[in-house]
DRENDO-1510 file (C-alpha; in Angstrom, 1 decimal, always signed):
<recs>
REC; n; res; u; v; w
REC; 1; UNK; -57.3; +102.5; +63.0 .
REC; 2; UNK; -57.7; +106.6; +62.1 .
REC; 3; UNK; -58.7; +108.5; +65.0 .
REC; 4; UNK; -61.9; +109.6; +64.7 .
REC; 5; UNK; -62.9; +113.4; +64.1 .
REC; 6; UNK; -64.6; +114.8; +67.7 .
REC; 7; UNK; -67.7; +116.5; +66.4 .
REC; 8; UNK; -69.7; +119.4; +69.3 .
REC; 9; UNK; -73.1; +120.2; +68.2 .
REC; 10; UNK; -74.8; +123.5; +69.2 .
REC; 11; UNK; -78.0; +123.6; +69.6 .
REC; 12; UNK; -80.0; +120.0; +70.5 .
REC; 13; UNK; -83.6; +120.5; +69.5 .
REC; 14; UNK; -85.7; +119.2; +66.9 .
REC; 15; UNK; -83.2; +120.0; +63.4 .
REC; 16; UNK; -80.6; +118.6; +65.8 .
REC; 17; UNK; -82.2; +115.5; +67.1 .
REC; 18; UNK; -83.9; +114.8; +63.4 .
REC; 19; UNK; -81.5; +115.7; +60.6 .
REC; 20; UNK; -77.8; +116.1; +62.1 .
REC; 21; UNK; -77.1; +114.1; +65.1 .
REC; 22; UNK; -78.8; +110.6; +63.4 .
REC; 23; UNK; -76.9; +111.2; +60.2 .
REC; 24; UNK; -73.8; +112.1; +61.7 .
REC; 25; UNK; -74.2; +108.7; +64.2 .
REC; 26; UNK; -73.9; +106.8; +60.9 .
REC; 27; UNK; -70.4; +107.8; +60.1 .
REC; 28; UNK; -67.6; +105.4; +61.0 .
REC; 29; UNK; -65.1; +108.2; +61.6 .
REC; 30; UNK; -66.9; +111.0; +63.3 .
REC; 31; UNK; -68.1; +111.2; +66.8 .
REC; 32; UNK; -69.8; +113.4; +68.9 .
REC; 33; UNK; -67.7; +114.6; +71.8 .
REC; 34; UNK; -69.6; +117.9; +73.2 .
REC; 35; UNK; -73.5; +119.2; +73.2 .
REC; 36; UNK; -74.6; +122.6; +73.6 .
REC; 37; UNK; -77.9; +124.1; +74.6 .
REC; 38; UNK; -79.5; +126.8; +76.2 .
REC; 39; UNK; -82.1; +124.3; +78.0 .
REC; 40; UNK; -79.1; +121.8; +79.7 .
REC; 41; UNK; -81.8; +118.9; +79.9 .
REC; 42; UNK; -81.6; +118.8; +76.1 .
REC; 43; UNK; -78.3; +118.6; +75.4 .
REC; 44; UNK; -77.9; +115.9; +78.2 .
REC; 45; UNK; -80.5; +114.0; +76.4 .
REC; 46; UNK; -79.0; +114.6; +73.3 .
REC; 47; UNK; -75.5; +112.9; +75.1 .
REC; 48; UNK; -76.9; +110.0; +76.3 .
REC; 49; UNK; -78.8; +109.1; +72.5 .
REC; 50; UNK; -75.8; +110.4; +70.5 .
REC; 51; UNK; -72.3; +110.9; +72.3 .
REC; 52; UNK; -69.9; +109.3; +73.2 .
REC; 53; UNK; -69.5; +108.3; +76.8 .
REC; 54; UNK; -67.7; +111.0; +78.5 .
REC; 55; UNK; -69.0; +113.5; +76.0 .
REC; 56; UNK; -69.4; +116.7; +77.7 .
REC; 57; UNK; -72.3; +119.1; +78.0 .
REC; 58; UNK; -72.8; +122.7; +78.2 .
REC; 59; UNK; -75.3; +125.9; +78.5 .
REC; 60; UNK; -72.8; +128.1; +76.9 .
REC; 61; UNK; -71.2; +127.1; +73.2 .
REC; 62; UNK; -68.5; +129.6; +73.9 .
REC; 63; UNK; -67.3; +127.2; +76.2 .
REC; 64; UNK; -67.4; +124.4; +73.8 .
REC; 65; UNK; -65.6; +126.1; +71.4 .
REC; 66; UNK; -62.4; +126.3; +73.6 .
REC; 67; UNK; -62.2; +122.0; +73.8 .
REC; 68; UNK; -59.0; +122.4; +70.7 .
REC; 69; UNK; -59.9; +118.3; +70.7 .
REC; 70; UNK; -63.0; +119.3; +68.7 .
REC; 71; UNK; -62.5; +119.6; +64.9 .
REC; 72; UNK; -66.1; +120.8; +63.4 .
REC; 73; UNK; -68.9; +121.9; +64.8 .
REC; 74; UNK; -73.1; +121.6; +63.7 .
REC; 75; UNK; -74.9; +125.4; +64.5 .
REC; 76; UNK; -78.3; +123.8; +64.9 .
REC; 77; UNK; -79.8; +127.0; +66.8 .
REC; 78; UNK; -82.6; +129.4; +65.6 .
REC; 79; UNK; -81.7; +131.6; +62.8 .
REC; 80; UNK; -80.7; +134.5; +65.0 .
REC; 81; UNK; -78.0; +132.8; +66.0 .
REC; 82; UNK; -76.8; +131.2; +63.4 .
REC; 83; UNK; -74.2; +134.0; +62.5 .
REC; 84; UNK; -72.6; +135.1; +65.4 .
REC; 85; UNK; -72.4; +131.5; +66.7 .
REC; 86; UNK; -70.5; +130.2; +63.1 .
REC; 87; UNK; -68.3; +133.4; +63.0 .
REC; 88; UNK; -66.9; +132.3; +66.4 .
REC; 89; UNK; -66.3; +128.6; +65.6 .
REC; 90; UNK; -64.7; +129.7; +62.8 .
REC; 91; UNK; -62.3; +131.8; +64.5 .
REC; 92; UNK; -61.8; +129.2; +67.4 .
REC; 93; UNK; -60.3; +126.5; +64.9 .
REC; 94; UNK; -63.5; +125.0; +63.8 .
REC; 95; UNK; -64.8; +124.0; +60.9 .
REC; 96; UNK; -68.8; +124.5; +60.9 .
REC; 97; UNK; -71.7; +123.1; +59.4 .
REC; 98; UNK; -75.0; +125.5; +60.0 .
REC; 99; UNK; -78.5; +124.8; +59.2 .
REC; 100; UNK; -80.4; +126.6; +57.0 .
REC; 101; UNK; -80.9; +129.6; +56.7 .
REC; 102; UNK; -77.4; +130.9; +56.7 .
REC; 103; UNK; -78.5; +134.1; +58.3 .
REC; 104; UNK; -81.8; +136.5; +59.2 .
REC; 105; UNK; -79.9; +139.2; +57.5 .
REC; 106; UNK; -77.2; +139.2; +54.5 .
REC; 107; UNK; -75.2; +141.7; +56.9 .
REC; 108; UNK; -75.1; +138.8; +59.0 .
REC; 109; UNK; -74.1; +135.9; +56.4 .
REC; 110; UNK; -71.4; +138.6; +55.0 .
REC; 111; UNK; -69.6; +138.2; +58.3 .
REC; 112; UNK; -69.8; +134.3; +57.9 .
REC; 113; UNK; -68.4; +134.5; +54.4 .
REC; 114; UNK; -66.1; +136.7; +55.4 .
REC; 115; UNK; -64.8; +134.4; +58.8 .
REC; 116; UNK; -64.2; +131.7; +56.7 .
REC; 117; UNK; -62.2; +133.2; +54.0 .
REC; 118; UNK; -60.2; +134.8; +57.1 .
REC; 119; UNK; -59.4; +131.4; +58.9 .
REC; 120; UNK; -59.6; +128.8; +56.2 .
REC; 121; UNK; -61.9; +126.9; +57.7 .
REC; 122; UNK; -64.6; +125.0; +55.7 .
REC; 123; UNK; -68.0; +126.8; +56.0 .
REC; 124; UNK; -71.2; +124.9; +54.5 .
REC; 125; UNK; -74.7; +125.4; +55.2 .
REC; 126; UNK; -77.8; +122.7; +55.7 .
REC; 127; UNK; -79.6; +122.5; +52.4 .
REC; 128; UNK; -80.1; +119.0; +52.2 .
REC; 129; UNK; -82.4; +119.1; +49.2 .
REC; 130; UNK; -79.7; +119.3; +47.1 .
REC; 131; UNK; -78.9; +115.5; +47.9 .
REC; 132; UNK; -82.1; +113.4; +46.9 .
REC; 133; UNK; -82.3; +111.7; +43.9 .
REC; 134; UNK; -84.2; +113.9; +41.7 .
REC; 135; UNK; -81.6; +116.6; +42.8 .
REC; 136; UNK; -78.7; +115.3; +41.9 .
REC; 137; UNK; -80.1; +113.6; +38.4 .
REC; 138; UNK; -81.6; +116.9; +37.4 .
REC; 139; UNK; -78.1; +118.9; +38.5 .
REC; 140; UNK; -76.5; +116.3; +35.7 .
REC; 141; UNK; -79.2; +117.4; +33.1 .
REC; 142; UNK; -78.2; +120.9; +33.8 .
REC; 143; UNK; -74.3; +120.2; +34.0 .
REC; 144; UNK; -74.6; +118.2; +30.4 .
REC; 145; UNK; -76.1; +121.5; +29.1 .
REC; 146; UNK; -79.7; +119.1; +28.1 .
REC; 147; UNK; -82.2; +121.9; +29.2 .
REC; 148; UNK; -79.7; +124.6; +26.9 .
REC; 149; UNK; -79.6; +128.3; +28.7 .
REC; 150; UNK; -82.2; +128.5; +31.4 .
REC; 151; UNK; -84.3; +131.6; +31.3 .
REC; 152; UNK; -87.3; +131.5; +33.6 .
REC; 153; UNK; -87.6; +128.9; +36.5 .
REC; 154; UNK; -90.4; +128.5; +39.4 .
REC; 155; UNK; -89.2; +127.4; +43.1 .
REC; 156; UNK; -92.3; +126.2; +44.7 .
REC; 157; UNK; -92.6; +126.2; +48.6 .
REC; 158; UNK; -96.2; +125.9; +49.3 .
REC; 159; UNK; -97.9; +124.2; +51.8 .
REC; 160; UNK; -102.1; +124.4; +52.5 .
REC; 161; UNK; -102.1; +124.1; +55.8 .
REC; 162; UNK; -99.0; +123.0; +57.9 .
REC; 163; UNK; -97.5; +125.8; +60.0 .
REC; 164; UNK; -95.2; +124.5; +62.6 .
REC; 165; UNK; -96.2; +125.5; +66.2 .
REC; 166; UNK; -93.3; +123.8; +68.2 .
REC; 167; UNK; -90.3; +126.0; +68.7 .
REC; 168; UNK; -89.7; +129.3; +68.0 .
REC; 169; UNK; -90.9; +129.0; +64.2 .
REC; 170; UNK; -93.4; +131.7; +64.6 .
REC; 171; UNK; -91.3; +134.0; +66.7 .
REC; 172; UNK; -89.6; +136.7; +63.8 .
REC; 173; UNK; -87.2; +138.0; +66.0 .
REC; 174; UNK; -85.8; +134.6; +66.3 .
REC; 175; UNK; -85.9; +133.3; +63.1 .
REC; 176; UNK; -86.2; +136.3; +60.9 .
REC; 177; UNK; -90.0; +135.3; +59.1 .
REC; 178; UNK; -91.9; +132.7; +58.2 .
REC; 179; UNK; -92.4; +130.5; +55.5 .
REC; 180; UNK; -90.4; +132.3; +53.2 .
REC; 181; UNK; -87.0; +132.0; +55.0 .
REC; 182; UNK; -88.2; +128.3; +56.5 .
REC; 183; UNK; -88.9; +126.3; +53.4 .
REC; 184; UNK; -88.8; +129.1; +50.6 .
REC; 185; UNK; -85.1; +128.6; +51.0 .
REC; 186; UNK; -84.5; +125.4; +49.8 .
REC; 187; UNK; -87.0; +126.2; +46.8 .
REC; 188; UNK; -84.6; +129.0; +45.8 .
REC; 189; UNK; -81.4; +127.0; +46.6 .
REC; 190; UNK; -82.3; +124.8; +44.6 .
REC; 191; UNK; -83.4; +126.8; +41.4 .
REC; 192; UNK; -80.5; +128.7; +41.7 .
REC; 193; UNK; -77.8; +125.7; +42.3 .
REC; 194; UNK; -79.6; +124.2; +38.7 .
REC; 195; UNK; -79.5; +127.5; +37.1 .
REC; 196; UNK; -75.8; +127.9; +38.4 .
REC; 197; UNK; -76.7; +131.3; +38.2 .
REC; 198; UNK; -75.9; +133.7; +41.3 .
REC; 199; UNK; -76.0; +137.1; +39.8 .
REC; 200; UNK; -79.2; +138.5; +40.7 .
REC; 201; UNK; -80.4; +142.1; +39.2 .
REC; 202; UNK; -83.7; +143.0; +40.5 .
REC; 203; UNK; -86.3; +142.1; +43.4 .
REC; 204; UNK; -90.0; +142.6; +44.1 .
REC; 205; UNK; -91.1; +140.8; +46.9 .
REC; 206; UNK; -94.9; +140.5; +48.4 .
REC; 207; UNK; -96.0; +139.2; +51.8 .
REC; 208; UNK; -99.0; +138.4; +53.5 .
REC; 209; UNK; -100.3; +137.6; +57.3 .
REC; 210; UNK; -103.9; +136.9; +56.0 .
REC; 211; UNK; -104.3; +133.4; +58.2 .
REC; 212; UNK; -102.4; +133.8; +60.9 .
REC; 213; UNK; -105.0; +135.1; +62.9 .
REC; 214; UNK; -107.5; +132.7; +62.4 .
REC; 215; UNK; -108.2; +130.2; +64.9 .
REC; 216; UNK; -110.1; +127.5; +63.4 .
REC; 217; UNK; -107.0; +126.4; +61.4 .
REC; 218; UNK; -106.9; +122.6; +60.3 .
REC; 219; UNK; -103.6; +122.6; +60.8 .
REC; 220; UNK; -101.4; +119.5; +60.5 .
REC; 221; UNK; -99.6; +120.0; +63.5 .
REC; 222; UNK; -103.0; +121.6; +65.6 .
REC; 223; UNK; -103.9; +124.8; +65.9 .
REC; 224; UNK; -101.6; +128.0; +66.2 .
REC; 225; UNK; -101.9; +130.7; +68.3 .
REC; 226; UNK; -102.7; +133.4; +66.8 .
REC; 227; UNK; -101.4; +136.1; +69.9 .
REC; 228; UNK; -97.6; +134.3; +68.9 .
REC; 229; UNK; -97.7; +134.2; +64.9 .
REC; 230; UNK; -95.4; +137.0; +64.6 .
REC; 231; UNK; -94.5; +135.5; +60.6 .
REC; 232; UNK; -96.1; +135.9; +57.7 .
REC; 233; UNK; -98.2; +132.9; +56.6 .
REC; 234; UNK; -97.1; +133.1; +52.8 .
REC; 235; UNK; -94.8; +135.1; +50.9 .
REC; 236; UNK; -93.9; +135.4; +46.6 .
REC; 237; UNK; -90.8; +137.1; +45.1 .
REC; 238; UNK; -90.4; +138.2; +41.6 .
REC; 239; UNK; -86.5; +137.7; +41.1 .
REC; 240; UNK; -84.8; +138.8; +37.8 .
REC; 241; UNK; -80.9; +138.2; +37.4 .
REC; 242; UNK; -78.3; +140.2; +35.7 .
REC; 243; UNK; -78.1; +137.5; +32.4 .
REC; 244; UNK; -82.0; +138.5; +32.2 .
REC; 245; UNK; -83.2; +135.0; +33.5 .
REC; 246; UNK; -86.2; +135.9; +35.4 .
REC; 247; UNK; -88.0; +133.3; +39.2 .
REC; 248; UNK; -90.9; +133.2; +40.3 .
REC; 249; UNK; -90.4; +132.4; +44.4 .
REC; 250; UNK; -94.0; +131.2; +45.9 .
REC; 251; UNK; -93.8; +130.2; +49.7 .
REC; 252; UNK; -96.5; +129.4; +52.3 .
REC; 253; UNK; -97.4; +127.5; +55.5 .
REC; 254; UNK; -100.9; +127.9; +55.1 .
REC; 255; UNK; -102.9; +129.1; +52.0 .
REC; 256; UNK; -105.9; +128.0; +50.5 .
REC; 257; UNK; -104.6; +126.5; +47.2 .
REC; 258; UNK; -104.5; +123.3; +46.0 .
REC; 259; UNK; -101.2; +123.4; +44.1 .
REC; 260; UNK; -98.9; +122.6; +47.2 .
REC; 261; UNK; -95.3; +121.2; +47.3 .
REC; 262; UNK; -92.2; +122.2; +48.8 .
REC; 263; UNK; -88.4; +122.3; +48.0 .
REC; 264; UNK; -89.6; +121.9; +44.4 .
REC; 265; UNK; -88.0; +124.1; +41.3 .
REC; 266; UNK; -89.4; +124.0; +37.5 .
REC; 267; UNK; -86.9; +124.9; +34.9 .
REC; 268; UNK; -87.7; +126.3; +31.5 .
REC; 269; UNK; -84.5; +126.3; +29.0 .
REC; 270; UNK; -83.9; +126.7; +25.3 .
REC; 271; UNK; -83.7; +122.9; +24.8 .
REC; 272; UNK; -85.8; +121.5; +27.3 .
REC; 273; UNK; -87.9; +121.9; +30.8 .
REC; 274; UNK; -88.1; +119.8; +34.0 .
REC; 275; UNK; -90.0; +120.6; +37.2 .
REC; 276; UNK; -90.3; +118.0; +40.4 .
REC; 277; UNK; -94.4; +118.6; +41.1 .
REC; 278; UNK; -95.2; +115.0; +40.0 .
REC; 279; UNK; -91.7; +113.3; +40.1 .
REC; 280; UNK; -89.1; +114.5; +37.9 .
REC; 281; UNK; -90.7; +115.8; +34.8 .
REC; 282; UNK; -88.4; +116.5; +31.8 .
REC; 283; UNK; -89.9; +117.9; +28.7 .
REC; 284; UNK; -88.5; +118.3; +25.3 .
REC; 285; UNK; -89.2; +118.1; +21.3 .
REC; 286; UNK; -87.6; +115.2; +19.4 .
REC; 287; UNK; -88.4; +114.5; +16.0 .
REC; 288; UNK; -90.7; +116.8; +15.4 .
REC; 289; UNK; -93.2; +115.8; +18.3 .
REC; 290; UNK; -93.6; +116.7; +21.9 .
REC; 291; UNK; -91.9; +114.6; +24.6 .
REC; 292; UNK; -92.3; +113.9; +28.2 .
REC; 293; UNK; -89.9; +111.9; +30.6 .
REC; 294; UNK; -90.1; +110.3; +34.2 .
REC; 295; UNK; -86.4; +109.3; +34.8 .
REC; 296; UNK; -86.7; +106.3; +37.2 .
REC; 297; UNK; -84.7; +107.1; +40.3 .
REC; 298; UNK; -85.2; +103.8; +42.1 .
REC; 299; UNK; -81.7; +102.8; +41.0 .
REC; 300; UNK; -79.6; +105.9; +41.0 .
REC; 301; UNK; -76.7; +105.5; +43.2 .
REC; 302; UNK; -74.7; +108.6; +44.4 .
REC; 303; UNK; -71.0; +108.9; +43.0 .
REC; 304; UNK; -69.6; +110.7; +45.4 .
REC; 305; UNK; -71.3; +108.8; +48.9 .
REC; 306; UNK; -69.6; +105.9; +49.7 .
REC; 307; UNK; -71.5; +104.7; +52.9 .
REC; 308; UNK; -74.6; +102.5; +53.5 .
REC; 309; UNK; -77.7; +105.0; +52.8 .
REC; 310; UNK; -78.6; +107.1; +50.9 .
REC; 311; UNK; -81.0; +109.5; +52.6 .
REC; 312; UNK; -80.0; +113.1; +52.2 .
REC; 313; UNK; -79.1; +114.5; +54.9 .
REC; 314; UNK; -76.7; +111.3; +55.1 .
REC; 315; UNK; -75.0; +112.5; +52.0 .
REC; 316; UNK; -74.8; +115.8; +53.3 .
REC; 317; UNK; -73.1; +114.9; +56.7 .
REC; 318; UNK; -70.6; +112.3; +54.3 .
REC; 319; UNK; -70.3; +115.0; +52.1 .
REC; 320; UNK; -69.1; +117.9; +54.8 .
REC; 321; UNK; -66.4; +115.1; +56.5 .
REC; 322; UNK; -64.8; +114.0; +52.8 .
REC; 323; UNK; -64.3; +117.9; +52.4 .
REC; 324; UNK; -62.5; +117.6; +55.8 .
REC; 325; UNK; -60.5; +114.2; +55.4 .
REC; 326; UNK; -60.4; +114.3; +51.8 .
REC; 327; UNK; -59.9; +117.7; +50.7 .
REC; 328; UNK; -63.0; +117.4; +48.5 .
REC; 329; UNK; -65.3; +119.7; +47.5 .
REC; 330; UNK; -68.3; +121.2; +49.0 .
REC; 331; UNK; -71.6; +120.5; +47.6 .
REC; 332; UNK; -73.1; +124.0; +49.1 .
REC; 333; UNK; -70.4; +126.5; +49.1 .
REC; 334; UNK; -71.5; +129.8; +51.6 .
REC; 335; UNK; -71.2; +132.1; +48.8 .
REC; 336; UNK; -73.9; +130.4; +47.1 .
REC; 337; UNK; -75.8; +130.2; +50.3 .
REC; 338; UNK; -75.3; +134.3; +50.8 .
REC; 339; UNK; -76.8; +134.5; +47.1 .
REC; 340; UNK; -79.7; +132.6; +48.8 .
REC; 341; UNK; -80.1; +135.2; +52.2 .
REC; 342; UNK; -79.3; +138.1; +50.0 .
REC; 343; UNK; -82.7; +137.4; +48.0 .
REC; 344; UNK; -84.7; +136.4; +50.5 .
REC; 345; UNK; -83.8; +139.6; +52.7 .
REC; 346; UNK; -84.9; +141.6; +49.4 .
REC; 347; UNK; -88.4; +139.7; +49.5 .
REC; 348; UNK; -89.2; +141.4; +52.9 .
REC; 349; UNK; -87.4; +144.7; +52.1 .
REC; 350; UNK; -89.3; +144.9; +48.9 .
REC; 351; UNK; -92.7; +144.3; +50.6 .
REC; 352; UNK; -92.1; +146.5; +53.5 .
REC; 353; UNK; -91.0; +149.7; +51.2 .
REC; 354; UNK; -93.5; +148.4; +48.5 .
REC; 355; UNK; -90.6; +149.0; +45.9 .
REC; 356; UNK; -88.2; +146.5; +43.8 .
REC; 357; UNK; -84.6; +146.2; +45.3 .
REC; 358; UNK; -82.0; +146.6; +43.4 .
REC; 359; UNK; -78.6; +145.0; +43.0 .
REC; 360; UNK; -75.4; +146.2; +42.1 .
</recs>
């Protein structure tokens, strides 16, 4: 039997004990040998649900890093982190998946890229989205060229009222902002990934805090504070790329509209269109008339997955380990992930300076 690959996680709250540590518990060759955390009571708890038993724990990932037994690690901290953390697992041996974001800043994800490409170690980054069914069926589309040259494309991020007030979601000096770089970054991941277009040209970005103070919220997960809601509570970018493809970015927590759904992209090409806000929508013109269709995704199996499930972030976690054993490719690559901080740092900088960024 193979030996199994000795996995440390760093950081053991609430993406940790949801997403990564239950996926990565369903693998048959992976096991997790080491937890890291700031709070030590969590990453003991996180042993005892997850590890195996003489797992270790520690307050300080520095000292996980220097176990040579351990092949990958998950960054599962708060954005701030994120960078610093990954470049030095990197340079320690490592291979590393982080959670999305890649960074706060695109300073900070440069470094990333550029640890990886200095150690050879695989770098990937936590946008699960890319995994469901509706994903991966409309990647196909776009692959077999059915939607023609895509030229204007929504990602939709918006909630009415569901701003998380566990953790340090509302702090911005630890996670860099708000909605925007919480669950507008999977809406823009995943426009971009169907557009396979990373060349952007110009940004204008506006943000608002025009909720956040309220206290009578309605809030799916009770009321905020409004003394700690450091965030914005929504945030829109206007993004055009250098092939003159032009996306509208719209993220909130909490606004008052209506037309909510998150992780979500609509696509508009010279052939066809698609966008995800009733199910997968394709639209097209075929003999003459107008034509709308709902792919049904109950049966779509996953080429490349080879386990038992077929929830995302299951994919994802099978996905990182093939790379690993298999030498196969990476479903989210970290330069298309810098793409993703690059734009969503021009968002802020744009509304700050009320003025477009521009690339070069």
């Amino acid at each position: 039997m193979n030996e199994k690959i000795k996995v440390g996680i760093i950081g053991c709250g609430g993406i940790a004990n949801n997403k990564h540590m239950p996926a990565l518990k369903k693998l048959g060759n992976v096991e997790m040998t080491a937890f890291c955390d700031i709070i030590e009571e969590k990453a003991v708890l996180a042993k005892q649900q997850f590890g195996t038993p003489d797992a270790k724990v520690y307050t300080d990932y520095r000292e996980l890093l220097n176990d040579e037994s351990i092949t990958a690690v998950h960054v599962c901290t708060p954005n701030r982190s994120h960078s610093f953390i990954t470049v030095d697992s990197l340079h320690a041996g490592k291979h590393v998946m982080c959670e999305k974001p890649m960074a706060k800043t695109a300073a900070e994800a440069k470094e990333m890229l550029n640890a990886a490409k200095e150690t050879g170690k695989l770098l990937t980054i936590g946008y699960q989205n890319r995994y469901r069914n509706d994903s991966t069926y409309l990647k196909q589309a776009c692959l077999n060229g059915e939607l023609g040259n895509i030229y204007y494309a929504k990602a939709h991020a918006i909630r009415r009222r569901a701003v998380p007030t566990w953790g340090v979601f509302l702090n911005e000096f630890e996670q860099g902002g708000g909605p925007l770089i919480d669950i507008g970054t999977h809406a823009l991941d995943l426009t971009l990934w169907m557009m396979d277009n990373y060349e952007p040209k110009m940004v204008v970005g506006s943000v608002y805090k025009k909720l956040g103070g309220q206290t009578q919220t309605a809030n799916a997960w009770g009321d905020w504070n409004p003394q700690e809601y450091t965030v914005e509570d929504s945030a829109f970018g206007f993004i055009t790329m250098k092939n003159g493809a032009t996306i509208h970015l719209e993220s909130s927590w909490a606004l008052n509209s209506l037309d909510v759904g998150e992780a979500q992209t609509s696509l508009c090409g010279t052939k066809a269109g698609a966008d995800m806000n009733s199910g997968l929508r394709l639209n097209y013109v075929k003999y003459n008339s107008l034509v709308e269709e709902h792919p049904d995704l109950n049966q779509q199996g996953v080429a490349f997955f080879d386990g038992s499930t077929q929830e995302p972030q299951d994919i994802e976690a099978q996905t990182f380990y093939n790379a690993i054993t298999k030498g196969t490719p990476l479903t989210v690559t970290p330069e298309q992930a810098f793409v993703v901080t690059q734009i969503l740092e021009a968002i802020y900088e744009s509304a700050k300076t009320g003025r477009p960024v521009m690339f070069d």
